[in-house]
Residue, then its C-alpha position, 0 to 999 in steps of 0.5 A: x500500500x502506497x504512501x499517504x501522501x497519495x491521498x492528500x495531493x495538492x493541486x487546483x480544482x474542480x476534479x483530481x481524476x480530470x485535472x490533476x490527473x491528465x495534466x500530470x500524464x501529459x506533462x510526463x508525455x511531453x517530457x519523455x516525447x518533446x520534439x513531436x510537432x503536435x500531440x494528439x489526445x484522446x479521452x475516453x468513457x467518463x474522462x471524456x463525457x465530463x471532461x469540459x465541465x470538470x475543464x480537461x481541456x484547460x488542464x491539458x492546454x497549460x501542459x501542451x499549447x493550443x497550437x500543438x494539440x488536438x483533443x478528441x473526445x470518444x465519451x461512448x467508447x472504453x479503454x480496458x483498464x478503467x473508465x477514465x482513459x486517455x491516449x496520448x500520441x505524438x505526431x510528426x510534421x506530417x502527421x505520423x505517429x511517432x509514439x503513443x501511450x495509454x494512461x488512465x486517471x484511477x482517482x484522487x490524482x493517480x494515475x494507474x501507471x504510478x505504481x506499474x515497475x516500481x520495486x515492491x519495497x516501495x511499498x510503504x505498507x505491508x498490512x492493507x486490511x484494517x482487520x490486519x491492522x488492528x490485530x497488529x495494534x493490539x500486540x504493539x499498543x501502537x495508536x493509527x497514528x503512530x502506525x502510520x508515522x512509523x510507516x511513513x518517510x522522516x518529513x512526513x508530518x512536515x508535509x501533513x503540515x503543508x496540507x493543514x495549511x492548504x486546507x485551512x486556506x481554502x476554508x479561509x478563501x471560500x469564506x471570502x468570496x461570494x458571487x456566482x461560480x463560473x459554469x453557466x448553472x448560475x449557482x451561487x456561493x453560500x459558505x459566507x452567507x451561511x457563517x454570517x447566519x451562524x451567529x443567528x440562530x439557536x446553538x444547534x443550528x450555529x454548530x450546524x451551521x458553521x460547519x456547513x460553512x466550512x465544508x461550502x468553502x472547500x467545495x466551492x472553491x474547489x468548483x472555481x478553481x481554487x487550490x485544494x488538498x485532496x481528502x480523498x478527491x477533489x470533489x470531495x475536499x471540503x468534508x475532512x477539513x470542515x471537520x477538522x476546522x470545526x472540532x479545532x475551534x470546539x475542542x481546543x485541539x492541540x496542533x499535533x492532535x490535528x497532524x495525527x488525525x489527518x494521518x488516521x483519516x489518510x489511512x483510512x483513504x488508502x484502505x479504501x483506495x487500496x481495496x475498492x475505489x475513491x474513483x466516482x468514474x469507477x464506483x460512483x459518488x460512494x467512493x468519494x463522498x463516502x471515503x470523505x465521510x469514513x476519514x472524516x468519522x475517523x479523525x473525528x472520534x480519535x480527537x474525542x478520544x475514541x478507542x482504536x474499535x471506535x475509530x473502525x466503527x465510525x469509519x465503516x459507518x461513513x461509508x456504509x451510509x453512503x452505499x450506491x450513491x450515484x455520480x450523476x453531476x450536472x453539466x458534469x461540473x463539480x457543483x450539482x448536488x457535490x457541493x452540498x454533498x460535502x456539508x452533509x457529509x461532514x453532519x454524517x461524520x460527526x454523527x457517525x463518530x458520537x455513535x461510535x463513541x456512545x455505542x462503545x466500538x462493538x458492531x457485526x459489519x466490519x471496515x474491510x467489509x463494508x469496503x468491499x460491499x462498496x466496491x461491488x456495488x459500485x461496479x453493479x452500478x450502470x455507466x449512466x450513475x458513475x460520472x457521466x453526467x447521463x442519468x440521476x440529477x443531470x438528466x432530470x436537471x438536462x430535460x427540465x432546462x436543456x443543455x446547461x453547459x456543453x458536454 
């Protein structure tokens, strides 16, 4: 299992599998292909049937020039390996090929050609079930978090510490802005409206309410553009930090406990990555917006002090309650119904975390159980629900109001 340092990756949004992704594998293209006179790519399946909302094509022309590319867009047909294909060829001054080579965005970022001939030591952990886990925690008496350091590079807290700071900014940025977000749905930004209401109302309602606001700011900054750490994905980066955010100011947290819980939350990402899919494109909105909720849970009952068996159980319950949720974005942009996905996610996380503490960690279903119902009912799901943008909310959205953004 890869370093956690894959789940929290560092980039501008709206989408990791459309943006960061493609733009990573052209640039590796490029550089290992430089003297071609144009380069052809073409997108394939879920890559190519949202990728001008979730602006491939932008991704892809600050890499290689307008003058020098050309995109094709095949959004009916399939490469073998995953949903979000892409082929990459470069050309002569004629127009013969010189190389090509096929890439596939695997969610959050990756690429599955990441983790293709590197040596097995590499591999940064050798346990990759939490069952595993857990039965190994119990002879050290080691914490998630200290297993995960342990597991984990020297500069390794370091870095956590540089995604602490992006998240916070992009709370702090989505804060401050208002206005429309960019993408022709005319959707409007809340997160500073619903923080300014907070003051206003009842004690319940404020908590609510500021949370949702910091989980607003994420995604709406993620759906203009903004800079963003991934939590697993893109699409789904407001959860952890609105969480995160939240118990801080509550609790009084100290700033280590904030570092060791984002790795607890990290390796429940990469469990879940490693043994399903945090690819909507692949499993549907149940890996993203699900796994969100899992790290999110699981952060959140470490900090309130919850056992090791509490921490799993919060975690399976974020993603049980969240199985065969469908990826059906509007206009295939990160905004219809993401957004609001992230603020409720973030109300389920915490619910999750006090039943898990309240309920004192004992359950029949386990995390690696549930991970892989998840991933089985991600791949019964039809193409239509998993990040196409051809069923669910966009359609019903499509046939009441048109084409709302070009597919």
């Amino acid at each position: 299992m890869e370093s956690i340092c894959n789940i929290y990756r560092i980039g501008t949004g709206p989408s990791s599998s459309h943006t960061m992704a493609p733009q990573r594998a052209a640039r590796n293209f490029v550089a290992a292909y430089p003297g071609a006179a144009r380069y052809r790519v073409t997108l394939f399946g879920s890559l190519a049937a949202t990728g001008r909302g979730h602006l491939t094509d932008q991704a892809l022309s600050q890499v290689i020039p307008p003058s020098q590319l050309e995109l094709l867009w095949r959004p009916q047909e399939q490469l073998p390996r995953h949903p979000n294909g892409m082929r990459f060829e470069a050309l002569d001054e004629e127009g013969a090929l010189l190389a090509n080579r096929d890439e596939y965005s695997s969610g959050g970022g990756a690429l599955l050609s990441d983790q293709e001939g590197r040596p097995t030591e590499l591999s940064r952990y050798p346990l990759t079930t939490m069952a595993a886990i857990i039965s190994a925690l119990e002879q050290s008496g080691e914490s998630l978090w200290e297993f995960v350091i342990n597991h984990e590079e020297r500069p390794f807290l370091d870095y956590l510490d540089n995604v602490w700071d992006v998240m916070t900014s992009s709370i702090r940025n989505g804060l401050s802005h208002a206005g429309v977000l960019p993408g022709g749905l005319g959707l409007a930004r809340k997160a500073a409206d619903f923080y300014r209401k907070a003051t206003l109302y009842s004690t319940h309602l404020q908590n609510n309410a500021r949370l949702w606001s910091y989980a607003l700011a994420v995604a709406e900054e993620n759906a203009s553009g903004g800079m963003i750490a991934t939590a697993p994905t893109c699409g789904a980066g407001g959860v952890l930090p609105a969480v995160l955010r939240y118990l801080n100011e509550t609790l009084a947290c100290r700033y280590e406990d904030i570092l060791h819980a984002l790795a607890t939350a990290g390796l429940i990402g990469n469990l879940v990555k490693q043994n399903a899919s945090i690819s909507g494109a692949e499993v549907g909105c149940q890996g993203e917006i699900g796994t969100a909720c899992a790290m999110a849970a699981a952060a959140a009952t470490q900090l309130q002090g919850g056992s090791i068996r509490q921490i799993e159980y919060a975690a399976e319950m974020g993603l049980e309650h969240h199985l065969g949720l469908t990826c059906d974005p509007v206009a295939g942009l990160v905004q219809i119904p993401c957004i609001e996905r992230n603020a409720h996610a973030a109300t389920r996380a915490l619910s999750c975390c006090h039943f898990a503490l309240l309920a004192g960690g004992e359950h029949k279903i386990s995390f690696d159980e549930i991970t892989a119902v998840m991933r089985e009912t991600g791949h019964a799901l039809p193409l239509l629900y998993r990040e196409t943008s051809t069923g669910g909310i966009a359609r019903a959205y499509q046939q009441r109001n048109g084409p709302a953004a070009d597919q």
